[in-house]
C-alpha positions as CSV (number, residue, x, y, z in Angstrom):
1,X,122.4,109.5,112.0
2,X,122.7,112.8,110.3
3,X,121.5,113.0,106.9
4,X,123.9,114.8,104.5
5,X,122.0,117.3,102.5
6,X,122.3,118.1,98.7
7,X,124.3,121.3,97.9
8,X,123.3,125.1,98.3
9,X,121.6,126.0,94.9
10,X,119.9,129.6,94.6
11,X,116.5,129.3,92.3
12,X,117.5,131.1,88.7
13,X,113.6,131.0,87.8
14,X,109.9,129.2,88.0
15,X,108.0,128.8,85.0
16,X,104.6,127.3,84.8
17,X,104.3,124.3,82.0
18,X,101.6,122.6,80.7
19,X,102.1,118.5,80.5
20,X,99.1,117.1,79.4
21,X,95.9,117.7,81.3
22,X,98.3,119.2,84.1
23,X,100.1,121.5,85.3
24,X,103.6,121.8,87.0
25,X,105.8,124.2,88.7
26,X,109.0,124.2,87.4
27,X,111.9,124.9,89.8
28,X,115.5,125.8,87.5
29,X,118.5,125.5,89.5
30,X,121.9,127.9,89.0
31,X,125.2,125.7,88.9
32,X,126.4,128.0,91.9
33,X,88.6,103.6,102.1
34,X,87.5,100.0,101.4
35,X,90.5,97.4,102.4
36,X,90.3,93.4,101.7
37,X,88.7,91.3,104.4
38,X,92.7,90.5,105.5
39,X,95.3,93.1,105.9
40,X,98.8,90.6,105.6
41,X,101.0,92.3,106.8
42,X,104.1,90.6,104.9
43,X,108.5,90.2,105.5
44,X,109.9,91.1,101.9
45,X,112.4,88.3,100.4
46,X,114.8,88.7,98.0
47,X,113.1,89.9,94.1
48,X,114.3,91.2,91.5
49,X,114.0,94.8,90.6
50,X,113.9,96.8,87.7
51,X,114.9,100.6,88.4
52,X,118.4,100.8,88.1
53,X,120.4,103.3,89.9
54,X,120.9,106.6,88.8
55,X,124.1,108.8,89.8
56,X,123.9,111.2,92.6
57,X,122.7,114.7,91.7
58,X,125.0,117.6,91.9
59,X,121.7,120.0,93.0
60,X,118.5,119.9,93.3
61,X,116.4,119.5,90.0
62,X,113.1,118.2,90.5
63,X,110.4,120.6,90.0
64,X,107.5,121.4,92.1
65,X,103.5,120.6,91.5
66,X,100.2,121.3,93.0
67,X,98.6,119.0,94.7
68,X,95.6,118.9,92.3
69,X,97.9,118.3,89.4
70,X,99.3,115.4,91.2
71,X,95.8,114.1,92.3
72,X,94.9,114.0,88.7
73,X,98.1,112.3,87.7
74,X,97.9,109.4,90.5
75,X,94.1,108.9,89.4
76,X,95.2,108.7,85.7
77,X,98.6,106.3,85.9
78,X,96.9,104.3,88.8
79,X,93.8,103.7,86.8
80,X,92.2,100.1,87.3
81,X,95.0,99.0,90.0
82,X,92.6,100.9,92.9
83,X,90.0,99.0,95.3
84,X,86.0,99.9,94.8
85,X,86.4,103.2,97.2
86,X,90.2,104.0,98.1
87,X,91.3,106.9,99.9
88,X,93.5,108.9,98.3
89,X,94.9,112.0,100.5
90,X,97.6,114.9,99.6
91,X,98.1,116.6,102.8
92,X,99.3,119.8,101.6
93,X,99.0,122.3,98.7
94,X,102.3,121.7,96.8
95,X,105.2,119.4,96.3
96,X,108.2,118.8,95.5
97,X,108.7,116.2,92.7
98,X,112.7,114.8,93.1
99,X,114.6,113.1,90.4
100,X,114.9,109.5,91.0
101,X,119.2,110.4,91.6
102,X,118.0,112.4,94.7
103,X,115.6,109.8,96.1
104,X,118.5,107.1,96.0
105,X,120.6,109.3,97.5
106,X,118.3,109.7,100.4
107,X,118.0,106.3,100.8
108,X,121.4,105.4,100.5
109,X,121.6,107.4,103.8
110,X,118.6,105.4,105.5
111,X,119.2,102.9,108.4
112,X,115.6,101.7,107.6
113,X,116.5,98.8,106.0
114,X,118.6,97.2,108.6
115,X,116.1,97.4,111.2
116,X,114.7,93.3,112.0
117,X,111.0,92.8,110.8
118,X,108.9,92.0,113.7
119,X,105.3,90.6,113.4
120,X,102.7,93.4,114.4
121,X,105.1,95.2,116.5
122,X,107.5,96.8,113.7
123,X,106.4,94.7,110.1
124,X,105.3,96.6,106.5
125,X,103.4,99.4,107.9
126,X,105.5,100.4,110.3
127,X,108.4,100.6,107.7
128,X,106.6,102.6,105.5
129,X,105.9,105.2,108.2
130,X,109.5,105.7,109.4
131,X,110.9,106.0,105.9
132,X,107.8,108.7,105.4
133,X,109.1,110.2,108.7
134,X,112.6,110.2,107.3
135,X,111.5,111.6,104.2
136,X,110.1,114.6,105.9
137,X,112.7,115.1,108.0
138,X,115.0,115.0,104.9
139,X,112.9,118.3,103.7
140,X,113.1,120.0,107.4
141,X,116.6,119.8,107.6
142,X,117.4,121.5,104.4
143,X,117.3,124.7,103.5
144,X,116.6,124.5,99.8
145,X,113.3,123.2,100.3
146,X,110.4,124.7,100.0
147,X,107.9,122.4,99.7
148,X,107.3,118.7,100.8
149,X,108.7,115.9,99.3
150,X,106.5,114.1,97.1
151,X,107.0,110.7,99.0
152,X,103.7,108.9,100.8
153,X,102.2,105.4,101.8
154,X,100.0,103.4,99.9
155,X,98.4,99.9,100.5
156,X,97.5,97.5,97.9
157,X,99.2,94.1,96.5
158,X,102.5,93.8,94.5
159,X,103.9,91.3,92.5
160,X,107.6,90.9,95.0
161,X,105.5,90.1,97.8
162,X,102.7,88.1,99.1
163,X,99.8,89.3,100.8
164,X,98.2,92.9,100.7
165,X,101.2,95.0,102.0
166,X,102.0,98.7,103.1
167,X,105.0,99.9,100.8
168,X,106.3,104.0,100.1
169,X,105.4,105.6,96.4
170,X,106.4,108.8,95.2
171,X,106.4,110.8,91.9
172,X,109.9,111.7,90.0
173,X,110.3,114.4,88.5
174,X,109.6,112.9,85.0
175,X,106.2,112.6,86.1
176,X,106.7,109.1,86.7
177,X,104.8,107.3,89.5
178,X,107.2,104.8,91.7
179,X,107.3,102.2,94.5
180,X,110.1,101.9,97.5
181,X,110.0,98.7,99.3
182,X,111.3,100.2,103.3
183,X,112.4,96.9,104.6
184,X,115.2,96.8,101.6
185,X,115.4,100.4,100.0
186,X,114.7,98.7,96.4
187,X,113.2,101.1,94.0
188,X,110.0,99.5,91.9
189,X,108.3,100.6,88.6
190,X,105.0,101.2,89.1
191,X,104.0,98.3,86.9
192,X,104.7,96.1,89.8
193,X,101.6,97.1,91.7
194,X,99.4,94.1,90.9
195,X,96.1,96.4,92.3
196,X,93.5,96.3,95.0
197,X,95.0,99.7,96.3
198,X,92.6,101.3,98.9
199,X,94.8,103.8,100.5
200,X,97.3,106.1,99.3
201,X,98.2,108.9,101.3
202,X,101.2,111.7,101.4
């Protein structure tokens, strides 16, 4: 299906902030490696989560970051929760960081999660690269993007499933770093991520 795209916005200015050790490109809208010995690839089951939702946004107002801002960030939050030598790979220069309102509201769109997990043939990492896919396409089909979305793949274990698993992450715009289990669209905080990450890609 069609994804609906967020309203037509026209950029009133970019400012460059510091925050912390980084920095970010601010974007104002107007109103008008090393893996375990066993890759388990698991089906989610029912957990609890602990994002709640966040209402719809009326325009886009995430900013935008370089990707050697963001590299720092993921190394600084993610700090002990990585394997011995993960990759970690940002695929392009800049991108854009959405508020958690416009991620939901991409999901809320996604068929994803009522596709039927099938061992090998369609299980966790296959997931994670069609809602990737989906997120990208998301960003191509709109004209008020200018930059990627800020939404990858990462391996590693978490605590609402068992065995090492292949789940989406992004950064908000907050600067906050974020999980999205594909099989059932459920948002996690990033304390969830229980560590032995050894590749995170976007």
């Amino acid at each position: 299906p069609t994804k609906r795209r967020l309203r037509n916005h026209h950029e009133l200015c970019r400012t460059i902030q510091s925050w912390g050790p980084f920095t970010i490109l601010f974007t104002l809208p107007t109103r008008s490696g090393e893996e375990p010995p066993e890759l388990r690839k698991s089906r989610v089951s029912t957990a609890s989560h602990t994002v709640a939702a966040d209402s719809a946004p009326a325009a886009m107002s995430g900013t935008v970051a370089s990707s050697s801002s963001l590299d720092g960030l993921v190394r600084q939050k993610l700090a002990g929760k990585f394997s011995s030598h993960p990759g970690i790979r940002f695929g392009d220069g800049s991108y854009y960081l959405p508020t958690l309102g416009e991620v939901q509201s991409i999901l809320e769109e996604s068929q994803l999660n009522r596709r039927k997990w099938l061992a090998e043939r369609f299980d966790c990492d296959d997931f994670a690269y069609v809602l990737k896919g989906e997120m990208s396409v998301h960003a191509y089909e709109s004209n008020e993007f200018r930059f990627p979305l800020c939404v990858g793949i990462v391996w590693g274990n978490f605590d609402w499933v068992d065995g090492y698993h292949a789940v989406n992450w992004f950064i908000d715009s907050s600067g906050e770093i974020r999980f999205i289990e594909p099989q059932d669209d459920k948002i996690f905080e990033l304390s969830r991520c229980q560590g032995q990450i050894s590749l995170l890609l976007v």
